[in-house]
N, CA and C atoms as a LAMMPS dump frame, in Angstrom:
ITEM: TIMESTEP
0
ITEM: NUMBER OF ATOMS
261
ITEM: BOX BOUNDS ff ff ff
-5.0000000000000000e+02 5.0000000000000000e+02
-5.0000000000000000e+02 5.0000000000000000e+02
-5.0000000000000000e+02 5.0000000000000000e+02
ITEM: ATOMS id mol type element x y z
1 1 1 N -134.626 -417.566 459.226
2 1 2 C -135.682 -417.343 460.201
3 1 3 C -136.413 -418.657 460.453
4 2 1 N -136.785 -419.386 461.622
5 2 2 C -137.7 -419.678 462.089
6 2 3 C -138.746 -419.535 462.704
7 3 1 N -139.813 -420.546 462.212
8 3 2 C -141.182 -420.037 463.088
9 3 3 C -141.383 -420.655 464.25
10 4 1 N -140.73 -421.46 464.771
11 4 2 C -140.537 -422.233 465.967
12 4 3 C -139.51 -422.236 466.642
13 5 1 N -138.903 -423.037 467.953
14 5 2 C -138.311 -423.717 468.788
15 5 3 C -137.68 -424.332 468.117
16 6 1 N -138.858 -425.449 467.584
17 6 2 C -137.885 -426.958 467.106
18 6 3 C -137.353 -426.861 466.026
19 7 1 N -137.748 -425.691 464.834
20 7 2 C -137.051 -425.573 464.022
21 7 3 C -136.124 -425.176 463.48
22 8 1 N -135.789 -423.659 464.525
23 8 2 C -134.359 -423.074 464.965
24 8 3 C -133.12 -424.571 465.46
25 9 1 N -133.77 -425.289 466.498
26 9 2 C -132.572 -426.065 466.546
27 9 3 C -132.172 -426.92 465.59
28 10 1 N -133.343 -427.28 464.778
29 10 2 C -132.742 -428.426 463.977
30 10 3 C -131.834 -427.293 462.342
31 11 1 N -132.402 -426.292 462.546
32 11 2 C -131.68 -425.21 461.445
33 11 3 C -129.859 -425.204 461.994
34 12 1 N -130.063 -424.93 463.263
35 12 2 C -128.766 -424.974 464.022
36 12 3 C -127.844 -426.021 463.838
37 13 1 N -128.552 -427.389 464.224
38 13 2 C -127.799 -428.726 463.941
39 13 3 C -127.348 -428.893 462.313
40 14 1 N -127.927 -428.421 461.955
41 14 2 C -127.887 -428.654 460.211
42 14 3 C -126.654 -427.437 459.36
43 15 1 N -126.744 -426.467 460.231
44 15 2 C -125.526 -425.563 459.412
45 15 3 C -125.116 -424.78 460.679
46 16 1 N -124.101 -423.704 460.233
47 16 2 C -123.339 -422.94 461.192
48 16 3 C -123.787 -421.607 460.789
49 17 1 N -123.949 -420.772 461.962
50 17 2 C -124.484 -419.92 462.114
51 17 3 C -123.656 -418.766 462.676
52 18 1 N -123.557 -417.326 462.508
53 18 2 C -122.523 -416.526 463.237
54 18 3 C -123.421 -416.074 464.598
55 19 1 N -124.79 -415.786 464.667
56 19 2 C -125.24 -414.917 465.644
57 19 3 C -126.644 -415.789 465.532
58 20 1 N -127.101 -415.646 466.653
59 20 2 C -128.683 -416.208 466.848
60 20 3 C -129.483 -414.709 467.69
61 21 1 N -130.809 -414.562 467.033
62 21 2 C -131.372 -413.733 467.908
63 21 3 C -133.138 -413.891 468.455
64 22 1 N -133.155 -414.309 469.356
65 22 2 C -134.222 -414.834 469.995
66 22 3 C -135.276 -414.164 470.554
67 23 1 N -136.38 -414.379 470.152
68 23 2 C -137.621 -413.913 471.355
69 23 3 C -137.66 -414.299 472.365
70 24 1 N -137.613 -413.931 473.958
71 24 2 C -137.351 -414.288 474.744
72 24 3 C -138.889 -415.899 475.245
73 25 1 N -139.724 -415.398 474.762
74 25 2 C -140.531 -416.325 474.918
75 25 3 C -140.607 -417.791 473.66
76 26 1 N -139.565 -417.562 473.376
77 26 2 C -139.549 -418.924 472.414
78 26 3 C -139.486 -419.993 473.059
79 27 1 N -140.281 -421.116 472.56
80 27 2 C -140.071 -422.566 473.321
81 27 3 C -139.509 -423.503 472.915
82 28 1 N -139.257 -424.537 472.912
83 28 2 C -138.687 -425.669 471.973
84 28 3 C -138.971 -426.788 472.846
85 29 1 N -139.562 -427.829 472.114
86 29 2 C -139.342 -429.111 473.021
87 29 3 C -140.646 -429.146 473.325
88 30 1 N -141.951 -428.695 472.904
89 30 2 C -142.992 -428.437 473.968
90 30 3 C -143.628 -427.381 475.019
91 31 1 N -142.165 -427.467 475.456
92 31 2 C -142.615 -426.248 476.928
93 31 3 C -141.409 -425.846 477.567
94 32 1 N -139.83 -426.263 477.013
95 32 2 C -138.558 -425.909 477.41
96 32 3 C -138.457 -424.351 476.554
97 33 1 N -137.911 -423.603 477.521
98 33 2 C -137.753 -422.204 476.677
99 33 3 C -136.43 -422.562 475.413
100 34 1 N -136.222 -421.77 474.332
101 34 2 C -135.586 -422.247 473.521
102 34 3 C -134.474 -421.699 473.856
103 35 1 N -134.089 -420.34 474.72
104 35 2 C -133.152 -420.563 474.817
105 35 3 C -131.888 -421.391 475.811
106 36 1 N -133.075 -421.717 476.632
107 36 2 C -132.471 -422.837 477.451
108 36 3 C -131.999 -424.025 476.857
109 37 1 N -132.806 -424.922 476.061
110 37 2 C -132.644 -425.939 474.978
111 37 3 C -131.058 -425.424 474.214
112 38 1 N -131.378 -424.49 473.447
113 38 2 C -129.892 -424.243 472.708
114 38 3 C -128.339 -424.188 473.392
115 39 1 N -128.546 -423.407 474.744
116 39 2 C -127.452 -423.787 475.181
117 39 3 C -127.11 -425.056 476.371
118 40 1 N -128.336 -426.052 476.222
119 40 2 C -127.891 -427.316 476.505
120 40 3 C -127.071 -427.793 475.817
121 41 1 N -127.502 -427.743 474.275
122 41 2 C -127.036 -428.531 473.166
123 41 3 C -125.815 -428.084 472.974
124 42 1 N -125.498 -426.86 473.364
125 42 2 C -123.992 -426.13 473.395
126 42 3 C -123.675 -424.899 474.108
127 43 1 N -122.855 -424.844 474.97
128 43 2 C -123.055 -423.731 475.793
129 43 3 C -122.211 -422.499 475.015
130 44 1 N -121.845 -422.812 473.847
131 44 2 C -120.762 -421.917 473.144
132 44 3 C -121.155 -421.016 472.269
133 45 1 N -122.543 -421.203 472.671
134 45 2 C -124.018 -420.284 472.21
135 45 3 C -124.005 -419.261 472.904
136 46 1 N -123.89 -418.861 474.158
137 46 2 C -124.248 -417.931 474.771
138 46 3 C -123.606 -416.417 474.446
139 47 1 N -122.316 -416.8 473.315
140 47 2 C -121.72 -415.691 473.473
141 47 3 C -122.063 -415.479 472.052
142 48 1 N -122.853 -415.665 471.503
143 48 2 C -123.555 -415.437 470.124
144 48 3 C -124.956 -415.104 470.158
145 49 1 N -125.575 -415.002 471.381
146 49 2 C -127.055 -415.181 471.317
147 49 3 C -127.744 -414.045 471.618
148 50 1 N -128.447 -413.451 471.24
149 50 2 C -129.045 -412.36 471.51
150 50 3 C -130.48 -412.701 471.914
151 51 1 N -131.204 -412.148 473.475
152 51 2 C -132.62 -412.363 473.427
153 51 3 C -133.109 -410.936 473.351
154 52 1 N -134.107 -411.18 472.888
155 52 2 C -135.136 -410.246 472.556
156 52 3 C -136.595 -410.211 473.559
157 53 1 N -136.988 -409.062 474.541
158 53 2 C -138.177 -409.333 474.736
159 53 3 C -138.807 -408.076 475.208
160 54 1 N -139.566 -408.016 475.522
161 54 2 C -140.713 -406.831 476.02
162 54 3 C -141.374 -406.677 477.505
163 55 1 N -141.632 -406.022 478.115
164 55 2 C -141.908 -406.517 479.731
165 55 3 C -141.574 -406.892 480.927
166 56 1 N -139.7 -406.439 480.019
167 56 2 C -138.962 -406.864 481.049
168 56 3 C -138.664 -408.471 481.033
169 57 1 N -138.86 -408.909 479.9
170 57 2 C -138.998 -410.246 479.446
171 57 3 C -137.181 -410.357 479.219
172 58 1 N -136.546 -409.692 478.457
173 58 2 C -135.534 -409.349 478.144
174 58 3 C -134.229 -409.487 479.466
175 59 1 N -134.888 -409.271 480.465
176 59 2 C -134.003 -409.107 481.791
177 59 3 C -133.899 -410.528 482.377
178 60 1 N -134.537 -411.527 481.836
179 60 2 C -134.563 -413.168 482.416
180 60 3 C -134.117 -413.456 481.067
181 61 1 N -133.709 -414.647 481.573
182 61 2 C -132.667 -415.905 480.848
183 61 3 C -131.093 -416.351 481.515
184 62 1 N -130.396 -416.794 480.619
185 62 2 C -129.219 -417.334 481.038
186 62 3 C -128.397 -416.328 481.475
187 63 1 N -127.563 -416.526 482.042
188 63 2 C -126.55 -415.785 482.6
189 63 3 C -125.747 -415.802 481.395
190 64 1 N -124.943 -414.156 481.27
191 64 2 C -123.82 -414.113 480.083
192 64 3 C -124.632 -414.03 478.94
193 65 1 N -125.953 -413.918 478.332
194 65 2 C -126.326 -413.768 477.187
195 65 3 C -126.914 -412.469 477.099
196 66 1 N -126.065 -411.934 475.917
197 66 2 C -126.762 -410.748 475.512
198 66 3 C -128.324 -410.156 475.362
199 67 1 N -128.954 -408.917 475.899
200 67 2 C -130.32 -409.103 475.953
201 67 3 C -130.978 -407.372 475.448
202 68 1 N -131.504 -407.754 474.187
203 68 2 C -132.216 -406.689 473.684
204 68 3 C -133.838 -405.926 474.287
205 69 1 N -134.272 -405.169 474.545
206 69 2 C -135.971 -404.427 475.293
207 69 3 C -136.21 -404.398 473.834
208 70 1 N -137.716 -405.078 473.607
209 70 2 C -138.266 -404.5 472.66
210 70 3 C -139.568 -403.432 473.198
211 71 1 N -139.419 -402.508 472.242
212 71 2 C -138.951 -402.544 470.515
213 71 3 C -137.989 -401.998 470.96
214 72 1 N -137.257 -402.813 469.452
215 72 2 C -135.732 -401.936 469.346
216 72 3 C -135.978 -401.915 467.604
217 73 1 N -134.763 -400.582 467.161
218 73 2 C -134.765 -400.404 466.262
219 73 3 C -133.275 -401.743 465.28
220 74 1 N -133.391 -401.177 463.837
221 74 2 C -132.28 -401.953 463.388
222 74 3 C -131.106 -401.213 464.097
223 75 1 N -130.961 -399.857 464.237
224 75 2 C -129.699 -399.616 464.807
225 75 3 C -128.818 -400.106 465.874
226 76 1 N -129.951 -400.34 467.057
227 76 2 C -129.85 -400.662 468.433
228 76 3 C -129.099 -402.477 467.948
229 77 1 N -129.849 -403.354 467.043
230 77 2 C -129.665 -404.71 466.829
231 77 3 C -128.23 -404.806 466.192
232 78 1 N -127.625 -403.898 465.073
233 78 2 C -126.653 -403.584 464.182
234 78 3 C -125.823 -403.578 465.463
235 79 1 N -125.898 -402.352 466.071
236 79 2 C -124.797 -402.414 467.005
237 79 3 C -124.047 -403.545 467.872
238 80 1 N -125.737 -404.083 468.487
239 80 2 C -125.097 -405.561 469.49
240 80 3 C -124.627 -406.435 468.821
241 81 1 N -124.856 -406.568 467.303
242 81 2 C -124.848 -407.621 466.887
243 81 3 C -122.912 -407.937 466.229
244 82 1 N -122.862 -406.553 465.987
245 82 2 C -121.356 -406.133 465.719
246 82 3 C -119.932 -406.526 466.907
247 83 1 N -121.446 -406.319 468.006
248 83 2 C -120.164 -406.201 469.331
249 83 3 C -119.88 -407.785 469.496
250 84 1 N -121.301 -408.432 469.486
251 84 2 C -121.374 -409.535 469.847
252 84 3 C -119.934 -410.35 468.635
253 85 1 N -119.903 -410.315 467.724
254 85 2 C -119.12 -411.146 466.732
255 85 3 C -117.848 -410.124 466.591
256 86 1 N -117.443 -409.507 466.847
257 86 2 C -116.004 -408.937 466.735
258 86 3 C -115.113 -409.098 468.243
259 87 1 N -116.227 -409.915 469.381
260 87 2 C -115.486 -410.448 470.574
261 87 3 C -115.215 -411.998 470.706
């Protein structure tokens, strides 16, 4: 877990990861959303990434990335998260 932006990526740069799952309002960089930042740094993210948000927050971001409504339960996350890494 990170409590930031900048610290998710540098967690990222530093080891390998199977699945990432994001608040849709995460930032990195200052004021770059994080998940924009991450799949600069690699676009081979997108098919691992899960955002998370509330407000319809969930319905914006990148194209091709998986996107959770909060609240969600563990079941709802278990599931995507299964689909997401067995494709």
């Amino acid at each position: 877990a990170a409590r930031e932006g900048d610290q998710a990526l540098a967690m990222l740069h530093e080891r390998r990861f199977d699945l990432v799952l994001a608040d849709a309002r995460a930032i990195a960089y200052g004021n770059v959303p994080f998940t924009r930042a991450l799949l600069a740094d690699d676009a081979d993210w997108a098919s691992r990434l899960i955002v998370a948000g509330g407000d319809g927050r969930a319905d914006t971001g990148p194209a091709g990335v998986r996107r959770l409504a909060k609240p969600f339960n563990l079941r709802e996350l278990k599931a995507l998260a299964l689909e997401l890494l067995k494709s």
